[in-house]
C-alpha positions, 0 to 999 in steps of 0.5 A: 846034539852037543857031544861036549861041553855044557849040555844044559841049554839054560847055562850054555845060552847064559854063557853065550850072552854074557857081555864085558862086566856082566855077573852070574852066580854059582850058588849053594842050595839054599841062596835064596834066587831073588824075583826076576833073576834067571834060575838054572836050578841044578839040584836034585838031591843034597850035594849034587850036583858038587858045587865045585864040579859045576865052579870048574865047568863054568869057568872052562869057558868064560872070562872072569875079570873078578870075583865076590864071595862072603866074609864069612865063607873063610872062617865058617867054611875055610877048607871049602873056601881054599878049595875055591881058591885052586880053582879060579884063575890066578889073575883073577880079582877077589871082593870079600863081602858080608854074606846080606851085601852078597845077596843084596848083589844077587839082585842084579846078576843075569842068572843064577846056577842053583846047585845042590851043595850043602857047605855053608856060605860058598855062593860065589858071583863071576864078573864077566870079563873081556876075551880081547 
């Protein structure tokens, strides 16, 4: 048994496996997960798990050379949006894409981590980056 870390084996056997420019998704409650995309489905009740909680987590261990998230989470969701912000490495790169492309991406990441959150448009997809 793990003492620390993710305990979830679905997320911990995803992170382990992701290679260099691989994508997964940190995703609200209601991005619709496409057929044949891995589901982590961590919800259980509205707004839990906190989808910036789970964010926080996944980010402690892999490398992320980039990020993609909706246009419209800066004007219809902008504290939640800066909350986001804080969170990701300041090196990060940042793609900004109409909500449809965002989904329309979904279609080719490895996993998707289902969260309870209710805030609109927060769904976010981590490009894997390189640790040397």
């Amino acid at each position: 048994m793990l003492k620390t870390g993710i305990l979830n084996p679905q997320i911990s056997n995803v992170l382990a496996s992701l290679g260099h420019k691989d994508m997964i998704v940190v995703s609200d409650a209601g991005l619709p997960i496409p057929s044949g995309v891995e589901r982590i489905d961590l919800a259980w009740k509205p707004n839990e798990p906190k989808y910036l909680d789970v964010l926080k987590e996944v980010l402690k261990y892999i490398v992320v050379e980039k990020v993609i998230l909706a246009n419209e989470l800066k004007t219809v969701s902008p504290e939640f949006h800066a909350e986001i912000l804080k969170i990701l490495p300041s090196d990060v790169e940042i793609e900004y894409v109409a909500h449809t492309q965002l989904k329309e991406k979904t279609k080719s990441v490895k996993a998707i981590i289902r969260t309870g959150e209710f805030t609109p448009y927060p769904s976010i997809i981590l490009v894997s980056g390189c640790a040397y």
